[in-house]
C-alpha positions as CSV (number, residue, x, y, z in Angstrom):
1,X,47.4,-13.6,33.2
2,X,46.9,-16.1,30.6
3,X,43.6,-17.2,32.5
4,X,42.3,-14.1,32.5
5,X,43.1,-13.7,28.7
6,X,41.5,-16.9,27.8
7,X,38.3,-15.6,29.6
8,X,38.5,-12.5,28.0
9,X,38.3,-14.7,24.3
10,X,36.0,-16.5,25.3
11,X,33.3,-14.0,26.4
12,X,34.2,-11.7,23.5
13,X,33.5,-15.1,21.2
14,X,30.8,-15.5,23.2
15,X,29.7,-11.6,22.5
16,X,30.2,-11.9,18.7
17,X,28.4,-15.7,18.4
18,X,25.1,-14.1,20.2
19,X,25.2,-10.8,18.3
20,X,25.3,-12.4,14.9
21,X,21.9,-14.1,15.0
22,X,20.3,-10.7,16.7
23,X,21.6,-8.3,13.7
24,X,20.6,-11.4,11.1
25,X,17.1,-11.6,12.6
26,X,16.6,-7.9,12.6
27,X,18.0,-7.7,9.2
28,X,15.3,-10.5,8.2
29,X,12.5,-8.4,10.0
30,X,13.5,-5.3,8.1
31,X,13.2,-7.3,4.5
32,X,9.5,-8.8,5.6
33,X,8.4,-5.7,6.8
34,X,9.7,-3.5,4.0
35,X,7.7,-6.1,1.4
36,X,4.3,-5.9,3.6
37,X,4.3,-2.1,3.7
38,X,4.9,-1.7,-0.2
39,X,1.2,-4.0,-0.3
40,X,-0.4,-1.1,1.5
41,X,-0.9,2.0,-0.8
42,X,-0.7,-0.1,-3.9
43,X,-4.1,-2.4,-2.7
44,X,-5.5,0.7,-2.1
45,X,-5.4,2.1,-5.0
46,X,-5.9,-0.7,-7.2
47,X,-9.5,-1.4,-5.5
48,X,-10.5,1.7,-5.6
49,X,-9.7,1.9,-9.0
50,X,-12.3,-1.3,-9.7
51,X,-15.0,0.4,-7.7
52,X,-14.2,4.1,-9.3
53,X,-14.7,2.4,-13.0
54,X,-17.8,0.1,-12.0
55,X,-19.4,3.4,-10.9
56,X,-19.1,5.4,-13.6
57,X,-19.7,2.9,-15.7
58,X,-23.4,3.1,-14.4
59,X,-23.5,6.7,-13.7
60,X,-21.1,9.0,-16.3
61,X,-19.2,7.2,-18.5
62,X,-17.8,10.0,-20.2
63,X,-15.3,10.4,-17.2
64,X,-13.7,7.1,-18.6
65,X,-10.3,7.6,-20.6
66,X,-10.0,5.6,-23.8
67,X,-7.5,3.6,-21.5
68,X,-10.3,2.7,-19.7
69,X,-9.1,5.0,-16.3
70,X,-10.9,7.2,-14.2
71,X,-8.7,10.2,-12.7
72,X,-8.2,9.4,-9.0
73,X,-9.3,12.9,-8.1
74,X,-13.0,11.8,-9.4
75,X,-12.9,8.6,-7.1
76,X,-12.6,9.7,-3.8
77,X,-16.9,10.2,-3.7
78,X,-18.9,8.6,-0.7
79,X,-19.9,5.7,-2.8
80,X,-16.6,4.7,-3.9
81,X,-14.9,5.2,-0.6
82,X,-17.5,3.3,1.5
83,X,-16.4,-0.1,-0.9
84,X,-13.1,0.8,-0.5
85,X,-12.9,0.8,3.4
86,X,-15.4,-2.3,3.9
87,X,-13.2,-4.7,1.1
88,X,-10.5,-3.3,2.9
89,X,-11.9,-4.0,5.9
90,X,-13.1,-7.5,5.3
91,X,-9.0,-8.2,3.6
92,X,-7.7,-7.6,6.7
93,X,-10.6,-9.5,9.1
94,X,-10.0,-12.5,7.1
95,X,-6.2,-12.4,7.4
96,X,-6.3,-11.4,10.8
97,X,-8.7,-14.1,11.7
98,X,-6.5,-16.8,10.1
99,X,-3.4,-15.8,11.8
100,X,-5.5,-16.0,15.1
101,X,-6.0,-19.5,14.1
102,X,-2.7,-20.5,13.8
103,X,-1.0,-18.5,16.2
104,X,-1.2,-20.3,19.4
105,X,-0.2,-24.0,17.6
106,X,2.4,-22.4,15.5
107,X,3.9,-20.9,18.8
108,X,4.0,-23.9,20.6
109,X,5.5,-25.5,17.7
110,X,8.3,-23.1,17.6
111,X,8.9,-23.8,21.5
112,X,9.3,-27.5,20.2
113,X,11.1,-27.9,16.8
114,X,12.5,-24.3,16.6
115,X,11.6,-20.9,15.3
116,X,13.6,-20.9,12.0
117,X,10.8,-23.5,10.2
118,X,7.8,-21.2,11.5
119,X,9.3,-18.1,10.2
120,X,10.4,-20.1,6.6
121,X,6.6,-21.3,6.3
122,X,5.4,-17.2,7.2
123,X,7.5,-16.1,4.3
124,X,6.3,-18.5,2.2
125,X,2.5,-17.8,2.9
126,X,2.9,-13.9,2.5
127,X,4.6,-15.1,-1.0
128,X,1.0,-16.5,-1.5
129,X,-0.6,-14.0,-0.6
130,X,1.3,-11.2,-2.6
131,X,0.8,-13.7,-5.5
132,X,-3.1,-13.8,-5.6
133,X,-3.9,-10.3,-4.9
134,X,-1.9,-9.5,-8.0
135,X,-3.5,-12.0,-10.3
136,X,-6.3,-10.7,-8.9
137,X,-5.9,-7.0,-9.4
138,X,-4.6,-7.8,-13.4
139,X,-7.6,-9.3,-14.6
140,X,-10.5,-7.6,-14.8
141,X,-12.4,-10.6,-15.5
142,X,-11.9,-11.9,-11.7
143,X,-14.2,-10.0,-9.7
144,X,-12.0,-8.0,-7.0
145,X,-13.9,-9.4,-4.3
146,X,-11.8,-12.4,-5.2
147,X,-9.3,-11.3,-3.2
148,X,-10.8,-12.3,-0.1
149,X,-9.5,-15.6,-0.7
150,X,-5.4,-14.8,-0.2
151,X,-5.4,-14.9,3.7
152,X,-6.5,-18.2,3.5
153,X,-2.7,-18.7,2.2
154,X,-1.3,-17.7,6.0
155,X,-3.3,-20.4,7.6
156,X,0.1,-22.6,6.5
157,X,2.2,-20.0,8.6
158,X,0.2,-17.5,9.8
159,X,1.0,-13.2,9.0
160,X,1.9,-10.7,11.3
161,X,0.8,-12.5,14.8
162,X,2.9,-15.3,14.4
163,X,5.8,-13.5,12.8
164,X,5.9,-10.7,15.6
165,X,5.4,-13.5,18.2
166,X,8.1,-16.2,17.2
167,X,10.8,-13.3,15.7
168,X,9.8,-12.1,19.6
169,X,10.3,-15.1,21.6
170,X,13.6,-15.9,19.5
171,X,14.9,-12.3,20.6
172,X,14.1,-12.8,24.2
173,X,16.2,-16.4,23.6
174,X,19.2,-14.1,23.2
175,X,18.6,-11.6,25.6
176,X,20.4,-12.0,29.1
177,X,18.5,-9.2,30.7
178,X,15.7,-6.9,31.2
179,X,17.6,-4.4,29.5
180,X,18.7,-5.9,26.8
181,X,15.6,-7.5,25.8
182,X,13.7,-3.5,26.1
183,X,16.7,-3.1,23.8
184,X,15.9,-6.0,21.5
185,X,12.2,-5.4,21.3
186,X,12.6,-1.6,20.6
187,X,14.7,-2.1,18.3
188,X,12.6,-4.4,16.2
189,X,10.1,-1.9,16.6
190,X,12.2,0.9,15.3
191,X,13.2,-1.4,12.3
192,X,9.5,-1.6,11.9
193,X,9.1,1.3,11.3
194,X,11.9,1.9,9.5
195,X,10.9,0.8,6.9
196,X,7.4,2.2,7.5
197,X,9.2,5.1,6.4
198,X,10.7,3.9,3.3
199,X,7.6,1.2,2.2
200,X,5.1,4.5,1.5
201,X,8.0,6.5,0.0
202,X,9.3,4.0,-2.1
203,X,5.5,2.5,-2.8
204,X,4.8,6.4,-3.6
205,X,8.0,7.0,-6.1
206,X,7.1,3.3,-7.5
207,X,3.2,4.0,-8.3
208,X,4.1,7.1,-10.4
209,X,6.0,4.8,-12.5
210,X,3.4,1.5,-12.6
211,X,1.0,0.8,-10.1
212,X,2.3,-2.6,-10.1
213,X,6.0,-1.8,-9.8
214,X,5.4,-2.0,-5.8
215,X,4.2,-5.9,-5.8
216,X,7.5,-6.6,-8.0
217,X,9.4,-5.3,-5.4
218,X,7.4,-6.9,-3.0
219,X,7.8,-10.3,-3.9
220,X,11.2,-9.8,-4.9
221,X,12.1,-8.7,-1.1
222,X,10.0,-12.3,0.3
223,X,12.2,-14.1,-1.7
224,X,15.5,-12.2,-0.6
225,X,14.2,-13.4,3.1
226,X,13.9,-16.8,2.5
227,X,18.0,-17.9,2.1
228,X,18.2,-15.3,4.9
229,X,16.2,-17.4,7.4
230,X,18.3,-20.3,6.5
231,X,21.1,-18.8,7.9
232,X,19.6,-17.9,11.0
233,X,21.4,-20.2,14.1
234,X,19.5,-21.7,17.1
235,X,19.7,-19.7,20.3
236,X,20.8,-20.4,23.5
237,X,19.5,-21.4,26.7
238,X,17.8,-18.4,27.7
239,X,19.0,-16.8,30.8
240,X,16.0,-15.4,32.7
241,X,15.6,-16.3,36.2
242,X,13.0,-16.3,38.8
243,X,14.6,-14.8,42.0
244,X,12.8,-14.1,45.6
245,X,12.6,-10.3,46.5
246,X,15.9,-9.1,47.6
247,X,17.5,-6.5,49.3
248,X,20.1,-4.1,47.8
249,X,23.4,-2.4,50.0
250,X,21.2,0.5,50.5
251,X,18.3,-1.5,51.8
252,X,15.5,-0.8,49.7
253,X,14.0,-3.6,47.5
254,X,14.4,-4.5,44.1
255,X,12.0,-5.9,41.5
256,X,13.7,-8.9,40.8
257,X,10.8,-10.8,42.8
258,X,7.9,-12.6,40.5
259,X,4.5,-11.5,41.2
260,X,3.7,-15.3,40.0
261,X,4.9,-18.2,41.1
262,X,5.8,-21.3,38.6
263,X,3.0,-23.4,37.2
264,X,4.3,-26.5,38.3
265,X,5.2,-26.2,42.6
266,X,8.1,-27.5,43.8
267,X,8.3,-31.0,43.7
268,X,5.3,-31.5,41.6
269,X,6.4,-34.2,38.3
270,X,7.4,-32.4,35.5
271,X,5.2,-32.4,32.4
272,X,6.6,-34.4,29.2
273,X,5.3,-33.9,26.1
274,X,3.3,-37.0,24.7
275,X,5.7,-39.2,22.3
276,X,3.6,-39.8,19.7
277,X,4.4,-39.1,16.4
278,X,1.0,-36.5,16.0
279,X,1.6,-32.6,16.1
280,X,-2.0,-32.5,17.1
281,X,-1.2,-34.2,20.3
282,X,1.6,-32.5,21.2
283,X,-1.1,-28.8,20.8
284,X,-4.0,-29.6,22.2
285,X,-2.1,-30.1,25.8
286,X,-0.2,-27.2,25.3
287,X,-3.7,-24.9,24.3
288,X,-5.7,-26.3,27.5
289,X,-2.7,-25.5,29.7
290,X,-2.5,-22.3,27.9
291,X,-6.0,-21.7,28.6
292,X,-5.4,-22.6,32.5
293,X,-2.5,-20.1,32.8
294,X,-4.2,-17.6,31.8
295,X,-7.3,-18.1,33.9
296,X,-5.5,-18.8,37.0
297,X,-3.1,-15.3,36.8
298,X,-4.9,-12.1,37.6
299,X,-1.7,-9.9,36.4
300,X,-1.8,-11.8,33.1
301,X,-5.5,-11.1,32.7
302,X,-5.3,-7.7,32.6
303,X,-1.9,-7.2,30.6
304,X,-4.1,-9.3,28.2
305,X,-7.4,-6.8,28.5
306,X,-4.5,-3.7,27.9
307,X,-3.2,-5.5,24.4
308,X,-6.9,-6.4,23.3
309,X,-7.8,-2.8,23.9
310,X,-4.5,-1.4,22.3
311,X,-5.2,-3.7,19.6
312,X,-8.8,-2.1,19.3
313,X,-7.2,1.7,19.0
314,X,-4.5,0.3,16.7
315,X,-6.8,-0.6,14.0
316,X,-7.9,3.0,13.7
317,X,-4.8,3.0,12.1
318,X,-6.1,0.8,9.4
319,X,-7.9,3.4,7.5
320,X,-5.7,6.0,8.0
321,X,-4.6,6.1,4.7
322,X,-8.3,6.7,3.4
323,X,-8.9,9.0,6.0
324,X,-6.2,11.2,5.0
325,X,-6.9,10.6,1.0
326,X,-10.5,11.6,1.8
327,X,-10.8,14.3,4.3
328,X,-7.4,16.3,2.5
329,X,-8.3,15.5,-0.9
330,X,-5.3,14.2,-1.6
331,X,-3.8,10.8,-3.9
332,X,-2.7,7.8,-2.6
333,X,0.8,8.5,-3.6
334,X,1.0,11.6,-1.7
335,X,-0.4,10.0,1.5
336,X,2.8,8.3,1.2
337,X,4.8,11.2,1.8
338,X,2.4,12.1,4.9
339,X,2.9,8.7,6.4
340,X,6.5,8.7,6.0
341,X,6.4,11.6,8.8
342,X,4.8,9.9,11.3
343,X,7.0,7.1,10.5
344,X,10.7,9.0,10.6
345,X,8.7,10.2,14.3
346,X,9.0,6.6,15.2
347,X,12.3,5.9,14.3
348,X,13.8,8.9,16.0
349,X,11.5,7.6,19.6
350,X,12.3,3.6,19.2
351,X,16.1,4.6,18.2
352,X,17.3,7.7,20.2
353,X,14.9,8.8,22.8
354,X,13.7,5.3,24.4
355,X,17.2,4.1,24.7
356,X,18.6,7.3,25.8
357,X,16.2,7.6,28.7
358,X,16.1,4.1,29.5
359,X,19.8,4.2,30.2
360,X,19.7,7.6,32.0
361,X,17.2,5.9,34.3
362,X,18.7,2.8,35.1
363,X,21.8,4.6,35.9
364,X,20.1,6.9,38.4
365,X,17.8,3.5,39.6
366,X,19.1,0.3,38.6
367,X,17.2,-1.6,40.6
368,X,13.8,-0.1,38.9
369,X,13.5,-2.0,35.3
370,X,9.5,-3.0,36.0
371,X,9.2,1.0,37.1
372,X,10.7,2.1,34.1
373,X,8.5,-0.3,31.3
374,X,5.5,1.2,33.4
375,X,6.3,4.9,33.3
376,X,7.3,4.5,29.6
377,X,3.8,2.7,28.7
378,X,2.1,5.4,31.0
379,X,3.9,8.1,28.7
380,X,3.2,6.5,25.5
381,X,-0.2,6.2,26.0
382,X,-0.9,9.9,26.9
383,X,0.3,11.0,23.8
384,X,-1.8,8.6,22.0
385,X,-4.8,9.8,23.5
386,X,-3.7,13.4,22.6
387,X,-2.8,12.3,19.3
388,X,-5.8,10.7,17.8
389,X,-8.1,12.9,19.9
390,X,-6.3,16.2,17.9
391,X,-6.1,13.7,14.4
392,X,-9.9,13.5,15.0
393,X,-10.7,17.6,15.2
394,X,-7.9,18.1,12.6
395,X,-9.9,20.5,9.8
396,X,-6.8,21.4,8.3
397,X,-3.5,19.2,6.8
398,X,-1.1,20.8,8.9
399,X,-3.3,20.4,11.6
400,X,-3.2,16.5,10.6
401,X,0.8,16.5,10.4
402,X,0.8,17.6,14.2
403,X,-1.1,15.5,15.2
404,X,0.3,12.5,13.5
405,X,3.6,13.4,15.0
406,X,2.0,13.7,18.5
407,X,0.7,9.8,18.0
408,X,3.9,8.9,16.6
409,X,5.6,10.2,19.7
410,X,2.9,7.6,21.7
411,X,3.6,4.7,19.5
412,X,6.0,2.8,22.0
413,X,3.4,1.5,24.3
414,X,3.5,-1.9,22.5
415,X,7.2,-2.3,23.3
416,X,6.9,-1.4,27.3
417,X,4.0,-3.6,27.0
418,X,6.1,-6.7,25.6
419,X,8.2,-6.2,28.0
420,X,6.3,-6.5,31.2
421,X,5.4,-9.5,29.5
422,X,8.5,-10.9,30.2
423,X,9.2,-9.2,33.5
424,X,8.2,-11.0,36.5
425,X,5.4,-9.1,36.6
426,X,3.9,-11.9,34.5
427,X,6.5,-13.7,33.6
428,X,6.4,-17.7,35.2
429,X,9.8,-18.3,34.7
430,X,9.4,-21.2,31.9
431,X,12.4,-20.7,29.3
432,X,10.9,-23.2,27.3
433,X,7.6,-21.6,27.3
434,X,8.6,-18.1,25.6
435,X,7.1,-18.8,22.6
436,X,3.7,-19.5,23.9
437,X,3.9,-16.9,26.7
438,X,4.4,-14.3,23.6
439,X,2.0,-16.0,21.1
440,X,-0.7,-15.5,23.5
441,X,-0.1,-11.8,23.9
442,X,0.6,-10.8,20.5
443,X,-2.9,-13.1,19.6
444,X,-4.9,-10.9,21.9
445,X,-3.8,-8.0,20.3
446,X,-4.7,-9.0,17.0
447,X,-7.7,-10.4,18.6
448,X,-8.2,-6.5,19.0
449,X,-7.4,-5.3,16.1
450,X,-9.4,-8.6,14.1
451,X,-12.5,-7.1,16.3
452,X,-11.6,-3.4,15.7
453,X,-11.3,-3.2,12.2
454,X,-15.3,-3.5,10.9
455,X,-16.0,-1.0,14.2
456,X,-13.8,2.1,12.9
457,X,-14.9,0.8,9.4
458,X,-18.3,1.4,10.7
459,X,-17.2,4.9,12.2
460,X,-16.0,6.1,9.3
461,X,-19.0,5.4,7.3
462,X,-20.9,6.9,9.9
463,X,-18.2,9.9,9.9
464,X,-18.6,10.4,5.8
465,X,-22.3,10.6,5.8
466,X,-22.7,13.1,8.7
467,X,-19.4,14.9,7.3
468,X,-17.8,18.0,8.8
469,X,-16.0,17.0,12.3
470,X,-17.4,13.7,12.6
471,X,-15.2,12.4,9.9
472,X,-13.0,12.3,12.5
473,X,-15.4,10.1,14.6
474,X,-12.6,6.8,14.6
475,X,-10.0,8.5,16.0
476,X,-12.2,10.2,18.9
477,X,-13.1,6.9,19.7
478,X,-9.7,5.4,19.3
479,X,-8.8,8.3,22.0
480,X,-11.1,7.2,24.3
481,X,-9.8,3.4,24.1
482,X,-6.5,5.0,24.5
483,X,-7.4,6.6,27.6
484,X,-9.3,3.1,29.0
485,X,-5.9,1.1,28.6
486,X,-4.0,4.0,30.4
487,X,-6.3,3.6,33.5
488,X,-5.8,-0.4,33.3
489,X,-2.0,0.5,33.2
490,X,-2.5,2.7,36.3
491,X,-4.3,0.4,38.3
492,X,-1.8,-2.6,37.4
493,X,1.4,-0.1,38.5
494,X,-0.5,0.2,41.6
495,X,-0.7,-3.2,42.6
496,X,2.8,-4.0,41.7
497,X,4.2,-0.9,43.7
498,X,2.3,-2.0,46.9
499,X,3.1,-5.6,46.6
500,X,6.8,-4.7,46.1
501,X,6.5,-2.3,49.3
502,X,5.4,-5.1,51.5
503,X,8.6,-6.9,50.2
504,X,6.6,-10.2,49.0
505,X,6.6,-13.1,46.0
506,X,2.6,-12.9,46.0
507,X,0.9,-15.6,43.8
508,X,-2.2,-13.2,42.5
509,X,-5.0,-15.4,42.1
């Protein structure tokens, strides 16, 4: 009796000592992403504010108010808006591309000395970044192409790549299960967007007040993080475990078997890292084995083809909040509020409807985890294609608000994704590989979204000059990439079903 109450203790301790972390890292996620999405609405506004008095400078001064301000109603003109979306355009490409860059040796060196200093050294580049674009934005004598040079700040810890990919692999440190770490990731998603709910509301209440008032807050929220991190404690041995197929009471199989088999065969000499004091020696291994893995898995290939893609329609989402300003005539402050539905969409999917059917399904099939990420990504994706396709031919606001509901109802494709990720399906088995096996994923995506960005940029150029419905021409064509990764998803479903029916652990070359 006393046995069994000491075990009791010690899993409930054990319980409390792994949940503490989880709800400290989420809590750090929800402070990082609240100060990003206050950047948003406030940037825009601010540049197209330069742009808006630069051209009526030249063209109709009189529209100029002795506070040297042009009404925002006057500035949402062709000419304005086309310098608006390619700075913007070129912000994020830069930032994007320096993530890239130090994703991959940022992961690995969160695999090696921890995630808590890569996630420190993130803060304090978006702290950097925050810093310039305001010194930027007050003075009029820097021109505001100037602030092109803050994402060169991230290339000390990277943005949101290596964030979302070590914050990632420390979750999936904690998580015991398939389950729980669907439960993790969705989650981190919903606090995502969380606070995409509150960053354009509060960034909207804030502008009416100062236009600045939203970078304050901003900064004040990346320093809040920082003492936060430092709290963080190092996780556990992570749990996951390669298994061969097996056979339940009922005899049918479960997906417990790996479609991949573990880099290194059985018996072959471990790898050790070299000794030498050099970081650089310690990456460059890790990036050509990198490179290797993913040349030598076909699964992993085409998971990766599915995130560059979904990274490619994402980035439609990039200009969204022009597109709505423009097309609507509507300010930047009110945008807010329209954003703020899609967003409270989001939170009701991530937080009540995923989990809800997730655990209604693996309570009718629990040996069908893998079947469940697939159908859910399958799902997620239809209403994406619906939803950008109807945001597209929207002529009319309301027509807009359904539509963005309809997308947001789509938005959980990333997290289905992530977790196939760490499924057998692609998963080798390598605890101490997490971080890299995430890094690479969430790279790819932003390798989409770094190549998308200047192609809807382009589209909606295109879309303003020829006007009426092609305004919506980005979000046809993020449809139609929708609709290609749905087909990849179909295809990869297909494979795994008929490899799990012949009841085999099949390396896929």
């Amino acid at each position: 009796m006393s046995d069994a109450g000491s075990t009791s203790s010690f899993a409930e301790r054990r319980r409390i000592s792994i949940a503490w972390p989880v709800w400290t890292m989420f809590l750090v996620t929800g402070v990082v992403f609240l100060a990003i999405r206050l950047l948003n609405l406030p940037l825009n506004r601010i540049i197209e504010a330069r742009y808006c008095k630069q051209y009526y400078l030249r063209h109709d001064p009189s529209v100029i108010d002795p506070n040297g301000e042009v009404p925002e109603k006057l500035c949402k003109i062709s000419p304005v808006q086309e310098k608006l979306v390619w700075l913007e355009s070129a912000l994020f490409v830069a930032l994007t591309a320096c993530d890239i860059v130090a994703a991959i040796p940022l992961g690995s060196i969160s695999d090696r000395l921890g995630r808590k200093p890569i996630i420190c050294s993130n803060v304090v580049a978006s702290i950097a970044v925050f810093t310039w674009l305001l010194v930027v934005g007050k003075t009029d004598g820097i021109p505001v192409e100037a602030m092109l040079l803050a994402p060169f700040a991230t290339l000390l810890g990277g943005s949101d790549c290596v964030f979302q990919s070590v914050i990632l692999a420390y979750l999936s440190d904690f998580a015991k299960d398939t389950q729980t770490r669907i439960k993790y990731f969705a989650y981190m998603s919903s606090m995502s967007y969380v606070f995409s709910l509150l960053g354009p509301v509060i960034a909207s209440v804030t502008m009416s007040v100062n236009v600045w008032l939203p970078f304050y807050l901003g900064l004040g929220l990346l320093g809040c993080a920082l003492p936060l991190t430092a709290i963080l404690s190092s996780p556990p041995k992570a749990h996951y475990n390669n298994e061969t197929p097996a056979i339940d009471s009922n005899g049918d199989l479960t997906e417990a078997a790996p479609l991949i088999q573990e880099a290194n065969e059985e018996g072959a000499p471990e790898a050790k890292p070299p000794s030498g004091p050099n970081i650089v020696w310690r990456v460059l291994p890790e990036m050509k084995e990198t490179l290797q893995f993913i040349l030598g898995k076909r699964n992993l290939q085409q998971i990766l083809i599915v995130v560059l893609l979904l990274g490619l329609a994402k980035s439609s989402m990039e200009i969204l909040v022009v597109y709505l300003s423009k097309r609507y005539d509507r300010t930047f402050a009110e945008v807010g509020y329209l954003l703020s539905i899609k967003a409270a969409v989001n939170i009701v999917l991530l937080t009540v409807i995923i989990p809800l059917l997730l655990k209604l399904w693996l309570k009718k099939f629990p040996g069908l985890q893998i079947t469940a990420d697939f159908f859910g990504a399958q799902g997620s994706l239809i209403l994406s294609c619906i939803g950008t396709f109807y945001l597209g031919l929207a002529g009319r606001l309301w027509m807009a608000i359904t539509a963005l509901v309809i997308y947001g109802l789509g938005t959980a494709t990333s997290v289905f994704i992530l977790s196939l990720v760490k499924s057998p399906v692609i998963s080798t088995g390598d605890d101490n590989a997490a971080g890299r096996d995430l890094s690479i994923v969430v790279m790819v995506q932003t390798i989409g979204t770094l190549i998308g960005t200047p192609v809807f940029a382009a589209l909606w150029v295109k879309g303003l000059n020829a006007g009426g419905t092609l305004l919506g021409l980005p979000y046809f064509a993020a449809s139609a990439f929708n609709l290609g990764i749905l087909v990849i998803v179909l295809n990869l479903h297909q494979r795994w079903r008929k490899n799990l029916e012949q009841g085999l652990a099949i390396q896929v070359v």
